[in-house]
C-alpha positions in Angstrom: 0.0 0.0 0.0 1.3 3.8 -0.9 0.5 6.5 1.4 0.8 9.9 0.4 0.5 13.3 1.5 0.6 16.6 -0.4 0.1 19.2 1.5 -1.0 22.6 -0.6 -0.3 26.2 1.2 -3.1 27.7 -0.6 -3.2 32.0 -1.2 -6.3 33.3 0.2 -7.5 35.1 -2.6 -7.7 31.7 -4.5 -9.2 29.2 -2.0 -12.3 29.0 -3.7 -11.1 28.6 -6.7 -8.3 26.2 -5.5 -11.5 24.3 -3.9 -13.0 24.3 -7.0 -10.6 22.8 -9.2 -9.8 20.1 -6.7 -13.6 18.7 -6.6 -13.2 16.7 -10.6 -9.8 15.5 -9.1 -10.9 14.1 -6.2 -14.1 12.8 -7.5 -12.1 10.9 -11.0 -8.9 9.7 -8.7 -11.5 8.2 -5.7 -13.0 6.7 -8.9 -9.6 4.9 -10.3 -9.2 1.3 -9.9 -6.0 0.9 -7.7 -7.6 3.8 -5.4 -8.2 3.3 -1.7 -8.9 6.7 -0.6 -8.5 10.0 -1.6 -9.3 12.7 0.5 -8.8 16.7 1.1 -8.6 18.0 4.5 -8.6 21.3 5.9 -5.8 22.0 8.4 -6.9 22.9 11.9 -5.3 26.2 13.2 -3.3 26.5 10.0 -4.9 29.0 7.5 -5.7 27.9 4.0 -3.4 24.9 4.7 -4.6 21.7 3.0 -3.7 18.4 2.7 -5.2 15.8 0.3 -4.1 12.4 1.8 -4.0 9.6 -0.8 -3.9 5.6 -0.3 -3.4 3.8 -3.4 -2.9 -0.2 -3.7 0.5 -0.3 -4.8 3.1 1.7 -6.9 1.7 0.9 -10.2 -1.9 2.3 -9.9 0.2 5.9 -8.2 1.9 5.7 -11.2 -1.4 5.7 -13.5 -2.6 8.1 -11.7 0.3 10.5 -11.9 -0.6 9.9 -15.9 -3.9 10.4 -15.8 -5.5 13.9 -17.3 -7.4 14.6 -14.5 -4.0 14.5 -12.2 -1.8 16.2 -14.9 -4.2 18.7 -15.6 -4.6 20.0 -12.1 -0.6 19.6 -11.7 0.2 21.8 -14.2 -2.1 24.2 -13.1 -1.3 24.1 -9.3 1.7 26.6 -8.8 -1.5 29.4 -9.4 -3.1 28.4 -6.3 -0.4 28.0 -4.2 2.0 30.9 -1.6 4.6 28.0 -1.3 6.1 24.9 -3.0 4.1 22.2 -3.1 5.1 19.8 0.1 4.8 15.6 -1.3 5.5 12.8 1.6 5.2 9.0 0.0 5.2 6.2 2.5 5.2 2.6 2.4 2.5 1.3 4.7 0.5 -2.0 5.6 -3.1 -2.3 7.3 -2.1 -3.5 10.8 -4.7 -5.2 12.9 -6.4 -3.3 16.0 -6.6 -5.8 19.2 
């Protein structure tokens, strides 16, 4: 399993239209086969902080979705939204079982 979080520092004049353009993104990568989640979330006590955390079943479904249109056309179009680099942790992980 893949884990990944990009976290998006997002200029306040452009949060709604950040918000905007993430909605198709979110709604066509929760949609891809290889997907376990895909979700954008608001940062507590950190202003127009956001980070979409992504679970994917293995390296080769992330890697159709980094070539998919709806990721490549957001990507290229990112940089606009954001006041900082864009911030892209990848882990490794396994389902562990709660006792």
């Amino acid at each position: 399993m893949i884990i990944i979080h990009a976290t998006f520092q997002v200029n306040p004049a452009k949060e709604e239209t950040f918000l905007n353009a993430m909605k198709p993104l979110v709604e066509a990568s929760q949609a891809e086969e290889g997907n376990i989640a895909y979700d954008l979330h608001k940062a507590v006590g950190r202003d127009n902080v956001y980070t979409m955390v992504e679970v994917w079943r293995d390296q080769e479904a992330t890697a159709i979705h980094n070539k998919s249109e709806h990721f490549t056309k957001f990507a290229a179009s990112a940089s606009e939204y954001l006041t900082a680099p864009l911030e892209i942790k990848a882990f490794a992980g396994e389902e562990l079982p709660l006792s």
